[in-house]
C-alpha positions in Angstrom: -27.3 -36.9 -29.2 -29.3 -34.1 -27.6 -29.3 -36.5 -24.7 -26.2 -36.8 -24.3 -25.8 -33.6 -24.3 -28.3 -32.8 -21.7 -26.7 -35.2 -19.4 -23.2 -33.5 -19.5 -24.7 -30.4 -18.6 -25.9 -31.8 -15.6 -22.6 -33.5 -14.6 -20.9 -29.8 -15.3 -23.5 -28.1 -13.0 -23.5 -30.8 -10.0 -19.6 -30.4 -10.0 -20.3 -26.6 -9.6 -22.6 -26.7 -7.3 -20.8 -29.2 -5.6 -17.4 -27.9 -5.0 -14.9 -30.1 -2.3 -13.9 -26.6 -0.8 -15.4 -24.1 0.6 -14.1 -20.2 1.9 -15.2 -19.1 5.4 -18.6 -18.0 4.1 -19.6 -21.2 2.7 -19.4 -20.3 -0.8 -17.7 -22.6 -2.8 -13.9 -21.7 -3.5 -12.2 -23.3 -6.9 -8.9 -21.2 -6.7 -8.3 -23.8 -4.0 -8.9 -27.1 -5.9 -6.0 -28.8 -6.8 -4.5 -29.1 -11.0 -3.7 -32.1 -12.2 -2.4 -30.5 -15.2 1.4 -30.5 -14.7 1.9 -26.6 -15.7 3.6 -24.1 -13.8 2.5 -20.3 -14.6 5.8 -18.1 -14.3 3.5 -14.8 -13.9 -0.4 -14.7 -12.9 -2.2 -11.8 -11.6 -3.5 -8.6 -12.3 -2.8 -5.2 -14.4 -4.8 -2.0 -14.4 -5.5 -1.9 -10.7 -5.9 1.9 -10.1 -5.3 3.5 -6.7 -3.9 6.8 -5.6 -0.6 6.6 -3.9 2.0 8.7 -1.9 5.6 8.7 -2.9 8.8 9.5 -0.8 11.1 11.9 -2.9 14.8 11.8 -3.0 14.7 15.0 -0.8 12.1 13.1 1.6 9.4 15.0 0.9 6.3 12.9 -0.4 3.6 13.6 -3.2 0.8 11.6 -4.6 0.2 10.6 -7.8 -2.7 8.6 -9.5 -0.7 5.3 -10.3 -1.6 2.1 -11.9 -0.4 -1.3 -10.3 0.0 -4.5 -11.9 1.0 -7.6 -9.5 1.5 -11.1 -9.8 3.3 -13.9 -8.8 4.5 -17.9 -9.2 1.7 -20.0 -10.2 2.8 -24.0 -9.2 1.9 -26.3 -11.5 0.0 -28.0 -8.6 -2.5 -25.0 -8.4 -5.4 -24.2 -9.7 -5.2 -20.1 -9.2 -4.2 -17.3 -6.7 -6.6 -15.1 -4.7 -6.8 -11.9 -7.2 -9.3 -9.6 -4.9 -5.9 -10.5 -2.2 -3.4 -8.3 -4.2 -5.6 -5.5 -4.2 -6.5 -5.9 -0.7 -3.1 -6.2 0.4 -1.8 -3.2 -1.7 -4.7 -1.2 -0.3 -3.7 -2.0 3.2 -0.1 -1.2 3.0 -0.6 2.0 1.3 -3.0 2.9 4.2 0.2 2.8 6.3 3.4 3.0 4.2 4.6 5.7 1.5 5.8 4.3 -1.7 10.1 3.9 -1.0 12.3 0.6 -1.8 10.9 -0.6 2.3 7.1 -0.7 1.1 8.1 -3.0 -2.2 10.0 -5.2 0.5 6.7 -5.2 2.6 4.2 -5.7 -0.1 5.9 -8.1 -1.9 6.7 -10.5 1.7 3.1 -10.4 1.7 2.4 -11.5 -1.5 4.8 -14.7 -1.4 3.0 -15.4 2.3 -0.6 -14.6 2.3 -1.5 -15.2 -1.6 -1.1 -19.3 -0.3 -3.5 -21.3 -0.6 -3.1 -22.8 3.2 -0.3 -21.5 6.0 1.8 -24.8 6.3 3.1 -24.1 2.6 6.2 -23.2 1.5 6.0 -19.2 0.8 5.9 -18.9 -3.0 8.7 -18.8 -5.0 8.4 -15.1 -6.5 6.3 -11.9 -7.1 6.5 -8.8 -8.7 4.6 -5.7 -8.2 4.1 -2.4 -11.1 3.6 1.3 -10.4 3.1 3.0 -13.5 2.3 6.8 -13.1 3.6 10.3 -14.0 6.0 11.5 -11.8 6.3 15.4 -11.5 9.2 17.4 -10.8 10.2 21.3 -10.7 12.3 22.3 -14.1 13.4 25.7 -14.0 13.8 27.5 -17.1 17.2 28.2 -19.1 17.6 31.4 -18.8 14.6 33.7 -17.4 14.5 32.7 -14.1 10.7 30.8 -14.6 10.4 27.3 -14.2 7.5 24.9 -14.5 6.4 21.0 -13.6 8.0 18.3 -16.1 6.0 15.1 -16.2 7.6 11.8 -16.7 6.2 8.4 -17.7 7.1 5.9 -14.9 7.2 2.3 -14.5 8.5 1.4 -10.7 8.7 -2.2 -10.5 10.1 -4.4 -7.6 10.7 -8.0 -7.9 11.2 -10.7 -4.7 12.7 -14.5 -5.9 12.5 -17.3 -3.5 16.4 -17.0 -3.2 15.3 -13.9 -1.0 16.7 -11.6 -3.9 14.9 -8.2 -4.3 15.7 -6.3 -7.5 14.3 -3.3 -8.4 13.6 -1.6 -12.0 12.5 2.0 -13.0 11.4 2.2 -16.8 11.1 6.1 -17.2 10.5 8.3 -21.0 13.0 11.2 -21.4 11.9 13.7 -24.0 14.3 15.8 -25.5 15.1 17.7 -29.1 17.2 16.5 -31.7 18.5 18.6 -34.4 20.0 16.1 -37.5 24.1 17.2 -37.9 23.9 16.6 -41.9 20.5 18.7 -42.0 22.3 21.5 -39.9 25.7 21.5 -42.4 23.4 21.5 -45.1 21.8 24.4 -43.8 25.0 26.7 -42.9 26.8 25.8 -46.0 23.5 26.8 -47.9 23.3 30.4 -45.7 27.0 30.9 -46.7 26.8 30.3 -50.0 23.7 32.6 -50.5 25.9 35.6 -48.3 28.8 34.7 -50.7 26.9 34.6 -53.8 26.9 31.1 -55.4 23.3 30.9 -54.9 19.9 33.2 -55.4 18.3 30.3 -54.5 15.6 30.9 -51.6 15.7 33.9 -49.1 19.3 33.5 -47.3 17.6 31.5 -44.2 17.5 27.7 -44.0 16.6 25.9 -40.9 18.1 22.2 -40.1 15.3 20.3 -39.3 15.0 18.5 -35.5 12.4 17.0 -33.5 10.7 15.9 -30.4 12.4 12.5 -29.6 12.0 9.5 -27.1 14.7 7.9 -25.0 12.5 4.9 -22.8 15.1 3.8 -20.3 15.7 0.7 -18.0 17.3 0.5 -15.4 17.6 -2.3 -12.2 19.1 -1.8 -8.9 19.6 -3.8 -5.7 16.4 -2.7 -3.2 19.0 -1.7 -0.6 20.7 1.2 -3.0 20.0 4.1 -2.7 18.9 4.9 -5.8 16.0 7.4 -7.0 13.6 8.5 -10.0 15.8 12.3 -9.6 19.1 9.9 -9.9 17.9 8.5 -13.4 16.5 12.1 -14.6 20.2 13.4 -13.9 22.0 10.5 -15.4 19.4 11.3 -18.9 20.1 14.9 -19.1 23.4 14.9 -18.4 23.9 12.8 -21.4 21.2 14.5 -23.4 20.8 18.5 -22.5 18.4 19.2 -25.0 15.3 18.1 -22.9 12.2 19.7 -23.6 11.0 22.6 -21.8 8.0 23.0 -19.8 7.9 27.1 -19.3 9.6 29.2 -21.3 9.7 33.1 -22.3 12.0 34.6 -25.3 15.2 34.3 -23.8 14.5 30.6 -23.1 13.4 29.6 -26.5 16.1 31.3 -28.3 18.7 29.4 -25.2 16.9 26.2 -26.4 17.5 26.8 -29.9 21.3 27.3 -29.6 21.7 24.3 -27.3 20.0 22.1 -29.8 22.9 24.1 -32.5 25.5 22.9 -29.6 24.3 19.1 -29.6 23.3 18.3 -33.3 22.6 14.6 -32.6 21.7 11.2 -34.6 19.5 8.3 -32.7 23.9 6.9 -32.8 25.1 9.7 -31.0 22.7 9.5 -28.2 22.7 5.5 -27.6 26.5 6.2 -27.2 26.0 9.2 -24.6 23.3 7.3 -22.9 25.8 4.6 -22.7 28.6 6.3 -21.0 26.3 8.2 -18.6 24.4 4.9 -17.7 27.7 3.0 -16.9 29.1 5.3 -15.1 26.7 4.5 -11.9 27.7 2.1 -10.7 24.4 1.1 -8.9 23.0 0.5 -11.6 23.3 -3.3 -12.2 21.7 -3.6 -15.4 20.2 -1.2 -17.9 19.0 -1.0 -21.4 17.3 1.7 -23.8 15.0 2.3 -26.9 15.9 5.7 -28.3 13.6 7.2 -31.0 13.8 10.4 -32.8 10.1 11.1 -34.9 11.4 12.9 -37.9 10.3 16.0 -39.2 11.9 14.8 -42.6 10.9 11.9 -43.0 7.5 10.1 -42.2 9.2 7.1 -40.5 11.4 6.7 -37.6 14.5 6.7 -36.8 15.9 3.8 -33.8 18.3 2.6 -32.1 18.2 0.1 -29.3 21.6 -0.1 -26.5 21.6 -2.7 -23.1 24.4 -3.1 -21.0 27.3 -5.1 -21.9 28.0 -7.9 -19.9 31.3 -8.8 -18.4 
């Protein structure tokens, strides 16, 4: 048995040492041996790959932000792997020269579909798809006294290229706003108006409808050729939902906040439905969808609600 053994650990280190291809260096290259196994990989590559980059903003100025990438692309079921250390290389390279706008996801992602082949007489492959993930910062002025401050957003910037020479792109972004519960703000009044009246001693006179910070992560894909930015999605979101949190505010400001939030009392319902409306109203926007979550301050669960676009 042990012999056995010992012999098939020999066969496994002669056939790598002994590798049928080698890179330019002479070291042997694996990635490049043909599979015989007959599966196709839809999406291979790599997440997590740090690097700062400069974004073009809608008013085409340009700030940089720490972002994450994750990239892949097609694997054939012919092929053994892709080149990994070639997505960084080639995101490095472009972002030497290029700002991040719908062009550089057209150039980085022509680039991946040529130069992550294994040999130039192949066919370019059939699609790849590149991440940003970062926090994108933008000036919010305050609600009433004249301040303002920088409101950070979660961003996901994704573009996609598909062998039919389609390029689709995606922006995943987290709007935070308040929402105050409509039954826990009746419940409130009628109680303050019954103690005024007299029905009640109960309590001191003052009852306070309960609301909290809430979540509303939304989707949305566009043709690369619209013009469509990050600021375009941020409108669209508080448009539909005013009661976005604040990032500087003095007296006049929280007490503004407060009676917005009495202006919009809102259930996880009421916002898919706003979100809705605002979301179909651009017509850009060729598909969309949204998790909304509201993280009670009654209750120790969640409540959620889920909404995509309907499809004609």
């Amino acid at each position: 048995m042990k012999t056995i053994e010992l012999n098939q650990l020999r066969g496994n280190q002669e056939e790598i040492l002994n590798c049928a291809i080698q890179d330019d260096t002479g070291l042997n290259d694996f990635q490049k041996l043909p599979n015989d196994h007959g599966i196709s990989i839809p999406r291979v590559g790599i997440e997590r790959f740090r690097i700062p980059l400069n974004y073009r903003l809608k008013d085409g100025s340009v700030r940089m932000h720490d972002s994450e990438a994750s990239m892949f692309v097609y694997l054939d079921q012919n092929k053994t792997g892709v080149n990994m250390s070639r997505f960084c290389a080639i995101l490095q390279e472009e972002a030497e020269e290029l700002v991040v706008d719908q062009n550089f996801f057209k150039k980085v992602l022509g680039r991946y579909r040529k130069d992550l082949r294994d040999f130039d007489n192949e066919e370019l492959i059939p699609k790849a798809e590149i991440s940003l993930k970062f926090k994108y910062a933008t000036k919010q002025k305050s609600l009433k006294s004249g301040n303002w401050g920088w409101q950070y957003y979660d961003v996901i910037w994704k573009g996609i290229e598909s062998k039919n020479a389609e390029h689709l792109m995606e922006v995943t972004l987290n709007y935070e706003y308040s929402s105050t519960c409509p039954c826990s703000l009746s419940m409130a009044k009628q109680y303050e108006e019954d103690y005024r009246e007299g029905r009640t001693t109960e309590g001191n006179g003052i009852a306070t409808a309960h609301s909290q910070r809430s979540l509303a992560t939304t989707t949305v894909r566009f043709s690369i050729d619209s013009d469509f930015h990050i600021e375009d999605l941020v409108v669209l979101l508080r448009k539909a939902i005013p009661t976005e949190t604040q990032s500087l505010v003095k007296r006049l400001d929280e007490q503004a906040f407060a009676i917005l939030n009495g202006e919009n009392p809102i259930f996880v319902e009421h916002v898919a439905r706003r979100l809705s409306k605002a979301l179909d109203s651009d017509k850009r926007l060729l598909d969309w969808n949204v998790k909304i979550e509201h993280f009670e301050s009654l209750h120790s669960h969640n409540a959620v609600a889920y909404i995509n676009k309907v499809k004609n």
